[in-house]
C-alpha positions in Angstrom: -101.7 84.5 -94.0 -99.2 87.6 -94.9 -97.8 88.4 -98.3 -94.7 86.3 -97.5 -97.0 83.5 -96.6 -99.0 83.4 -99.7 -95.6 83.4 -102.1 -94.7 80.4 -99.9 -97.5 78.5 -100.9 -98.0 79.6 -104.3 -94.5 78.4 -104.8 -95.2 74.8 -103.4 -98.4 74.3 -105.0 -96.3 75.6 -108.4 -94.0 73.1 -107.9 -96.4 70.1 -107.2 -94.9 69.7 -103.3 -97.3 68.1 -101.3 -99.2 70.2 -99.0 -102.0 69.5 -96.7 -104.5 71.8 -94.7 -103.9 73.8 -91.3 -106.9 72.1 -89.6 -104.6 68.9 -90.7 -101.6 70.4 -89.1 -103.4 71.9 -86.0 -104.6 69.0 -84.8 -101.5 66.6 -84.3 -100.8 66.9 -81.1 -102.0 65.1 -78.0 -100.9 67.2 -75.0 -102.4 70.0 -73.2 -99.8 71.6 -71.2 -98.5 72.8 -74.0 -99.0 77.2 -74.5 -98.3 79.8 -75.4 -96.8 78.5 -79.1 -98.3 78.8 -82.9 -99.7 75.8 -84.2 -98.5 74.9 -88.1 -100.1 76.6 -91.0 -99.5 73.6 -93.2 -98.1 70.5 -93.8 -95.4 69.8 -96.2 -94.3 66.0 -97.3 -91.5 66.6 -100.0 -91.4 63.4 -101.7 -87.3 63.3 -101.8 -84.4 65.2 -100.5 -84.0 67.7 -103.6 -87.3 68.5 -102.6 -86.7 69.2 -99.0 -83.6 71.4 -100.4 -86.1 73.2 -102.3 -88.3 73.7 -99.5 -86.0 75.1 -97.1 -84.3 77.3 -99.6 -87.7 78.9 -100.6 -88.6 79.0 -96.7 -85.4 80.8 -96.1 -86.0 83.2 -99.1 -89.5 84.4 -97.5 -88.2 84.0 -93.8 -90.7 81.2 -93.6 -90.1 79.0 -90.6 -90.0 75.1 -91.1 -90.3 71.9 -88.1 -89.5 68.7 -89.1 -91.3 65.6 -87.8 -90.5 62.1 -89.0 -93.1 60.2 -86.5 -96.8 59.5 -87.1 -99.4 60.8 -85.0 -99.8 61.6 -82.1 -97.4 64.3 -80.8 -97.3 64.3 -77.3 -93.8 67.0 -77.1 -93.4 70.4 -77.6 -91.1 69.7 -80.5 -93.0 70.9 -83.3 -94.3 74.5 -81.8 -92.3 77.2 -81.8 -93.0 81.1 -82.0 -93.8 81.9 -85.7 -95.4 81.3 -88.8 -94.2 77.9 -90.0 -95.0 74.7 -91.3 -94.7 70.9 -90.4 -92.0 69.3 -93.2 -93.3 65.8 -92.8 -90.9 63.4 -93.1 -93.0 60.1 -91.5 -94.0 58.4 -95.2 -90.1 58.2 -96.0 -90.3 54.3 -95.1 -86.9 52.8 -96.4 -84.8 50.7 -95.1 -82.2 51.4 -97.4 -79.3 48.9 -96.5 -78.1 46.3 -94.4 -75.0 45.3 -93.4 -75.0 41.9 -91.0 -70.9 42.3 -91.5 -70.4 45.1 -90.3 -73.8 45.3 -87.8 -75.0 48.3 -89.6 -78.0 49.5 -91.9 -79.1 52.4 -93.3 -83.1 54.2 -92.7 -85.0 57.2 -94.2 -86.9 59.5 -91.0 -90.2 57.4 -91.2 -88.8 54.0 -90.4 -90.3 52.4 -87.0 -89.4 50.1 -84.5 -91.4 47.5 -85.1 -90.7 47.4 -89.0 -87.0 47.3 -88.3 -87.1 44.6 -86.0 -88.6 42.5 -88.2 -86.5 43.4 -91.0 -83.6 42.8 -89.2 -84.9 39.7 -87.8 -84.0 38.0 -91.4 -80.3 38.7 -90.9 -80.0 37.7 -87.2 -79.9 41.3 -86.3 -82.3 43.4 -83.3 -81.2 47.0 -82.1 -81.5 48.6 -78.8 -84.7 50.8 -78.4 -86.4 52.8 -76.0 -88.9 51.6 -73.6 -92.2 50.5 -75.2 -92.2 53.3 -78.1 -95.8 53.8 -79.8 -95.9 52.0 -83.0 -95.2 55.0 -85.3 -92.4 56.0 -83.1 -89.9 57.0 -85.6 -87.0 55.6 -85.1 -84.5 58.8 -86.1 -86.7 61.0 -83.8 -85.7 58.9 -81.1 -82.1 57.9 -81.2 -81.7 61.7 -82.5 -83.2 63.1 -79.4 -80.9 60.6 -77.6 -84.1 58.5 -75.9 -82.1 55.9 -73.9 -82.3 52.3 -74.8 -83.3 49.6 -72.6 -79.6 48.5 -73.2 -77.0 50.2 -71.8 -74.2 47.6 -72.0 -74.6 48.5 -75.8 -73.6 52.2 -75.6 -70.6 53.6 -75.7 -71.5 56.8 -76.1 -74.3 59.3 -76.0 -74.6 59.1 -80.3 -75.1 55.8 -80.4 -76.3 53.9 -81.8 -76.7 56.9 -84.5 -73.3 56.2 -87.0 -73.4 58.6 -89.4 -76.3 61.0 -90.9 -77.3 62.8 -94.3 -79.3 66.3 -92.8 -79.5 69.7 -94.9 -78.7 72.8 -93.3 -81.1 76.2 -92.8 -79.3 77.2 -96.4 -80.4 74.5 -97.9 -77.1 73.0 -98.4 -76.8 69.1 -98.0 -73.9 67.9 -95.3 -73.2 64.0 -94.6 -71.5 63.5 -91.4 -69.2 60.8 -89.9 -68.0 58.2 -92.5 -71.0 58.9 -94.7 -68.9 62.2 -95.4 -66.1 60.6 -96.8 -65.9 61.5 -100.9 -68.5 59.8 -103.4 -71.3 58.5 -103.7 -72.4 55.7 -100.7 -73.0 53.3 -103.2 -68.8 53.9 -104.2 -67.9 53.9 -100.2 -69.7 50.3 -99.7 -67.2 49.3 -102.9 -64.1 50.5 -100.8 -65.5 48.3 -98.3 -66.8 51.3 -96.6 -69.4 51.4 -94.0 -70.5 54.8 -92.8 -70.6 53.1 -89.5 -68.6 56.2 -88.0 -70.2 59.3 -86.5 -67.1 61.2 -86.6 -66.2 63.6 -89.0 -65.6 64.6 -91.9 -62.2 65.2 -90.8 -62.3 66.7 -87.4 -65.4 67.9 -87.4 -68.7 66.6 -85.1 -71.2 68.8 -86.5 -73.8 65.0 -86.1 -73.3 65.6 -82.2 -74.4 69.5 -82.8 -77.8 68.2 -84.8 -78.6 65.9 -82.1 -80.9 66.9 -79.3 -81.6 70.4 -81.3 -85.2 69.1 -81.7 -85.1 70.3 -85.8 -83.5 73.4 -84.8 -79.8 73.0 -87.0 -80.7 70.6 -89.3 -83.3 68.4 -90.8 -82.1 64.9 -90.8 -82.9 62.5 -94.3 -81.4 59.2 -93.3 -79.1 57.8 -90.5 -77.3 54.8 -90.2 -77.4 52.9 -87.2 -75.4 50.2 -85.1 -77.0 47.1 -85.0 -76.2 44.3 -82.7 -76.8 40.5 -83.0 -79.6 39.2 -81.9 -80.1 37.0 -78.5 -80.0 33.0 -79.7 -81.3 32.3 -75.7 -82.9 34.1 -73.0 -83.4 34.4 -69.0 -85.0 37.6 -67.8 -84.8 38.0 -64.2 -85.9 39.9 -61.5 -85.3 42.0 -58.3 -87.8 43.4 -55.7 -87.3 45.5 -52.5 -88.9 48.1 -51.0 -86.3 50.3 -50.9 -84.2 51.4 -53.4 -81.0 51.8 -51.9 -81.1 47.7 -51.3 -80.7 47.2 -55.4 -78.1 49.9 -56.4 -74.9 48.2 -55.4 -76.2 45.2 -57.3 -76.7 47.3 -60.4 -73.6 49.4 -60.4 -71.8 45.3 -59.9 -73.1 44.0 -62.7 -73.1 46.8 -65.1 -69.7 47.2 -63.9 -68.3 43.7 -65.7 -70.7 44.3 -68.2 -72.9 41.3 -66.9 -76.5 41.2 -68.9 -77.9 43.0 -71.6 -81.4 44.8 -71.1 -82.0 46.1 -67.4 -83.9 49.1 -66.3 -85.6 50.1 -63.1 -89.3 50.6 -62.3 -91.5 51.7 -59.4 -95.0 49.5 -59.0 -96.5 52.1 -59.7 -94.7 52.7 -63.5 -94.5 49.1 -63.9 -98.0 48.1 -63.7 -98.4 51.3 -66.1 -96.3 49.6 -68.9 -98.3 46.3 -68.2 -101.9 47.6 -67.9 -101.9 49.2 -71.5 -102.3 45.5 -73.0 -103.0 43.3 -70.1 -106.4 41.7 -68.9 -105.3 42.2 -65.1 -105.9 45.8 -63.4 -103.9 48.6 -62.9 -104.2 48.1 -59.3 -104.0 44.3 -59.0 -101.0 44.3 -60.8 -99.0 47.3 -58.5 -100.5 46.4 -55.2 -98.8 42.6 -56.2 -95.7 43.9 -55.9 -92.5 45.6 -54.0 -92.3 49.4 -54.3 -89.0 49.1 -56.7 -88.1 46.2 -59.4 -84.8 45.8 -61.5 -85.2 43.8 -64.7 -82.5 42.0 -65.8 -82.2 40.0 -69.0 -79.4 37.7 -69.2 -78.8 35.9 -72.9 -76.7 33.7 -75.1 -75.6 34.9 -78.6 -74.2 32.6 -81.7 -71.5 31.4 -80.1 -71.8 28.7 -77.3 -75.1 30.5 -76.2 -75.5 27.9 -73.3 -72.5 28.5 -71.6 -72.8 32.0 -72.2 -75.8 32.2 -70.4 -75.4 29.8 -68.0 -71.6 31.9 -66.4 -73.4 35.2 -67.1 -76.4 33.9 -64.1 -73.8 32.2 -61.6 -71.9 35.3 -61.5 -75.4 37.7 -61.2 -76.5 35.4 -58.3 -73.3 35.6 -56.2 -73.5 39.5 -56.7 -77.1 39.1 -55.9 -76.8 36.9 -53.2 -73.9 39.4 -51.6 -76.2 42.3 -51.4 -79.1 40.2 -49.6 -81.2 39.9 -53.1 -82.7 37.4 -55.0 -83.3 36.7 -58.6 -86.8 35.6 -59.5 -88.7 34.6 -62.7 -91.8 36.8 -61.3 -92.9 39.0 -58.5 -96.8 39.0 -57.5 -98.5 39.8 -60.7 -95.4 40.4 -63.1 -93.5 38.3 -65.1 -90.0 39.1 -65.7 -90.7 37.1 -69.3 -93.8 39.6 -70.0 -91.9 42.2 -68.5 -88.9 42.4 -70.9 -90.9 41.7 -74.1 -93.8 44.7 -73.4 -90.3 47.0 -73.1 -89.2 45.8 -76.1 -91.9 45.8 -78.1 -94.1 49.0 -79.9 -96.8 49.6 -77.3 -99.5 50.9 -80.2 -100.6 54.1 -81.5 -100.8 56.1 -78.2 -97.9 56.3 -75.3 -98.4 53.6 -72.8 -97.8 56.4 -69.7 -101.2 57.8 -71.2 -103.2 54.6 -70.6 -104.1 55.0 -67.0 -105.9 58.7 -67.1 -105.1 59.8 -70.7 -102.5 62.2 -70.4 -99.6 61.9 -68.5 -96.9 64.5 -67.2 -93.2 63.0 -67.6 -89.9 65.2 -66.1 -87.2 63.7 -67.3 -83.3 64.3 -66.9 -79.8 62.6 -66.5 -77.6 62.1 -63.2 -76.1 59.4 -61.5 -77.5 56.1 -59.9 -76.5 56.4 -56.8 -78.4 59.9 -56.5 -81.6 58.3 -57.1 -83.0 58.4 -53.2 -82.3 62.1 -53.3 -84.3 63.1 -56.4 -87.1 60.8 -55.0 -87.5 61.9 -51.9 -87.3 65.6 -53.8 -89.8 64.4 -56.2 -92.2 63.1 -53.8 -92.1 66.4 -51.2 -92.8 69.1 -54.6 -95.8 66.7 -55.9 -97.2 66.3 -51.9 -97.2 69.8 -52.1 -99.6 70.0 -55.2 -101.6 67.3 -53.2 -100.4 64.2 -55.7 -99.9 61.0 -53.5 -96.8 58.8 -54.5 -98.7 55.6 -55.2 -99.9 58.3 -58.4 -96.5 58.7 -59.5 -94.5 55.9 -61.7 -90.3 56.5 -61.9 -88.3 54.9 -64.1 -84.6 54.7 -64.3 -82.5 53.8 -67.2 -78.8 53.4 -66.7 -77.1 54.6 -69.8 -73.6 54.4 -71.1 -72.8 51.1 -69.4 -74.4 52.9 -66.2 -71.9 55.4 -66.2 -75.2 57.7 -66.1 -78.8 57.4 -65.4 -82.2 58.4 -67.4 -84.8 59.1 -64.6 -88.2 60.2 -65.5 -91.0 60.9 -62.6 -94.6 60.5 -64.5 -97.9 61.9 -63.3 -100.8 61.1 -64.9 -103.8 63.5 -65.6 -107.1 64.2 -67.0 -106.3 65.4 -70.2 -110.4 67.3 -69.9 -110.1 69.0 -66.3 -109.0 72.2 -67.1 -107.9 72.1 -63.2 -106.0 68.8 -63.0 -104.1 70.7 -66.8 -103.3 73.4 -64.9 -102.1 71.6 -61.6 -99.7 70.0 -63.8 -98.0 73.3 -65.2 -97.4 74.1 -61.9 -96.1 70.6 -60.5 -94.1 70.5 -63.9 -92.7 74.5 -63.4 -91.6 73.8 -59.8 -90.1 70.4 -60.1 -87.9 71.1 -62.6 -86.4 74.0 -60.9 -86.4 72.1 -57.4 -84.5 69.3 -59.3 -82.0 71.4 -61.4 -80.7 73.0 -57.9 -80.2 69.2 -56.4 -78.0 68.9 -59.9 -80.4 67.3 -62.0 -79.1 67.5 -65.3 -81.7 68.3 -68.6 -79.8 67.5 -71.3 -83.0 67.4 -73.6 -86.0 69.8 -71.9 -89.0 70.5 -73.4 -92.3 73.0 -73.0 -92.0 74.2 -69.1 -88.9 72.2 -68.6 -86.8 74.0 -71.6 -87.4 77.5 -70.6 -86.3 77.0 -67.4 -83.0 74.9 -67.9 -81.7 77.0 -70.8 -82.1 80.3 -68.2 -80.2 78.8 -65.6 -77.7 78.0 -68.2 -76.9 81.5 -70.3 -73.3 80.9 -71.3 -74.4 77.2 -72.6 -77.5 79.0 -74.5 -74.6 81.9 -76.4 -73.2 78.8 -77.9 -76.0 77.3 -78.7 -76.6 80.5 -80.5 -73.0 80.9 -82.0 -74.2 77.1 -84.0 -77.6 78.2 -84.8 -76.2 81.4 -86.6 -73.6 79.2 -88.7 -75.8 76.2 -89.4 -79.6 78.7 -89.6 -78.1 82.1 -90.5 -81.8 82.8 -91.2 -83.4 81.2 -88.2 -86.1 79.4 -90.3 -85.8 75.9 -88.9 -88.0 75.9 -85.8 -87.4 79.6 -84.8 -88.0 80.4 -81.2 -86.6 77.1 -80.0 -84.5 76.9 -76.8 -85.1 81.1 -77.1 -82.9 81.2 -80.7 
């Protein structure tokens, strides 16, 4: 360590802020792709926000560089390298669920909350929120929605913040900023007396600085608590399925349904992905369970809610059958091995310490981006020629599509598993990861949150977006200290 790194230090250990080794630090991530990048000196776990404030000040006084994480371990992104000194701010032990709201479908969590203990909080006030497919159990909940991982339900988005209402972050200064209606004057505590509910993500005023934050990976801000929107939960359930071969035969369905705003979860799988979301908990094989079934399946989970939940459920199905029955499909409780029941609850529920794509070789490479639905044959058929070319057979490769925003959009995410320990197979995937994403970006594939490989190449096809990004960076991080390097800041 330098000069500057020792006064760092010295001044946490003076002030009795946590801090934990660099071995600690260097070994937190599970993902060799990954390059090029410094590893974290330390670890830092400020025990409260005027803590944090003093951290980052200090950091900015000896142009010390700081990347905040709020999951547990592993890491499997890039998120937490960058190209400097620094050290991890570890948020993951902030565990509080600091308020509910049933009222007003709202509640308040510190960084280190997790799906699964939010659920089952919830579950006392008849609440559930929308999550991301299968997160690992100490998935923090902020690190997702703030990276905006879509949810398995898009009829519950309106926009890309949600469900993120407002948030409490502090700046590269040091300086503490609430956002939305969080941001309004006083104390939360004196809002919620007003009958305020910091359920808002805009302002204060005019402003939007919470849609800046988001998707910076730690780069503008460091987030302390968001609230989120929270919806009630199901009071009856039918998940449901659809199977063809070829994709093109269940789009129309899909963009019908979402259309009237029919169902609540739905998301599409190949066999291949599919069985890969099963297989990490299920007795049945890998290949039993793909070679069971039709190359694409939709899920579709129809419910009932608190009022007339019956009837609810029972118009929502007679109206997804017609629509089914007009494109040539069928909906079924189960298709060879999978069960639309078994289905729905694995994607809904924490699939355990390590990510369920890394269950069938250890590792897995996922490209990910946003476009439309009815583009999907396209970046396929793309997909499948650039990994053919690297010798990877499309029975290895899962895709899953998310429709997002009501399926105004689409998450799509092509995943190629790999032996973390053949240094061949590691380097294979660099390469299949470096071309595809610059084969996909000129079909109009758009990465609206890259990382490793993938970042690089989007944000220099993209110069004048990159300037702005800079233009924030300089009025939010005048000093660059919160993960310097990123997205070339």
């Amino acid at each position: 360590m330098g000069h500057q790194d020792d006064n760092f230090i010295k001044f946490l250990n003076d002030h009795s802020i946590k801090v934990s080794s660099s071995e600690m630090a260097s070994n937190c991530v599970q993902n060799p792709l990954f390059t090029g990048a410094k590893i974290p000196q330390v670890t830092i776990q400020p025990k409260d926000v005027l803590e944090l404030q003093m951290v980052v000040r200090k950091a900015r006084e000896e142009k010390f560089g700081l990347v905040p994480v709020s999951s547990g371990r592993p890491h499997i992104k890039s998120g937490l390298f960058c190209n400097r000194a620094h050290a991890l701010v570890d948020l993951s032990e902030w565990k509080n669920i600091e308020w509910i709201n049933r009222r007003n479908r709202v509640c308040i969590i510190q960084p280190g909350v997790t799906y699964g203990k939010l659920k089952k909080t919830l579950q006392k006030s008849g609440l559930t929120i929308p999550m991301p497919i299968a997160p690992r159990s100490s998935k923090s909940i902020l690190a997702a929605v703030m990276d905006r991982e879509p949810s398995t339900w898009p009829r519950m988005q309106w926009d890309m913040q949600d469900p993120v209402a407002s948030t409490e972050f502090v700046f590269g200064t040091g300086k503490l900023f609430r956002s939305g209606g969080a941001g309004s004057p006083g104390s939360l505590e004196k809002q919620r007396a007003s009958k305020a509910a910091q359920k808002n993500p805009l302002g204060p005023g005019q402003s939007d600085f919470q849609r800046v934050v988001m998707g910076s990976q730690g780069s503008m801000g460091i987030v302390t608590w968001i609230s989120l929107r929270a919806e009630i939960a199901p009071t009856i359930e039918r998940p449901l399925m659809i199977g063809r071969n070829r994709l093109t035969d269940i789009i129309p369905y899909v963009y019908q349904v979402q259309r009237a705003w029919l169902g609540e979860e739905s998301f599409i799988m190949n066999r291949t992905a599919a069985a890969m979301l099963l297989d990490h908990e299920s007795k049945k094989t890998f290949e039993a369970i793909r070679d069971s079934a039709p190359e694409f399946i939709c899920l579709q989970n129809i419910a009932g809610f608190e009022r007339l939940p019956g009837e609810r459920l029972e118009y929502q199905l007679d109206d997804m059958k017609e629509i089914a029955k007009a494109s040539g499909l069928e909906l079924t409780e189960g298709i060879g091995e999978i069960d639309a029941d078994n289905l729905l609850k694995t994607a809904r529920s924490p699939c355990g310490p390590n990510d369920w794509r890394y269950s069938l070789k250890g590792c897995c490479l996922s490209v990910f981006f946003l476009s439309l639905l009815d583009k999907s044959e396209t970046y396929i058929s793309l997909a499948t020629d650039v990994l053919a070319s690297f010798g990877i057979g499309g029975e290895s490769t899962g895709v899953y599509i998310q429709p997002i925003l009501q399926n105004h959009a689409c998450h799509f995410e092509f995943m190629i598993p790999f032996n973390p320990h053949d240094e061949n197979e590691v380097d294979r995937m660099r390469r299949v990861e470096a071309d595809l994403t610059k084969r996909l970006l000129e079909a109009g594939a758009f990465f609206s949150r890259p990382y490793g490989t993938m970042a690089d190449t989007v944000f220099k096809k993209n110069p004048g977006n990159t300037r702005l990004i800079k233009i924030a960076k300089k009025l939010f991080d005048p000093d660059n200290i919160l993960n310097p390097g990123k997205f070339s800041l």
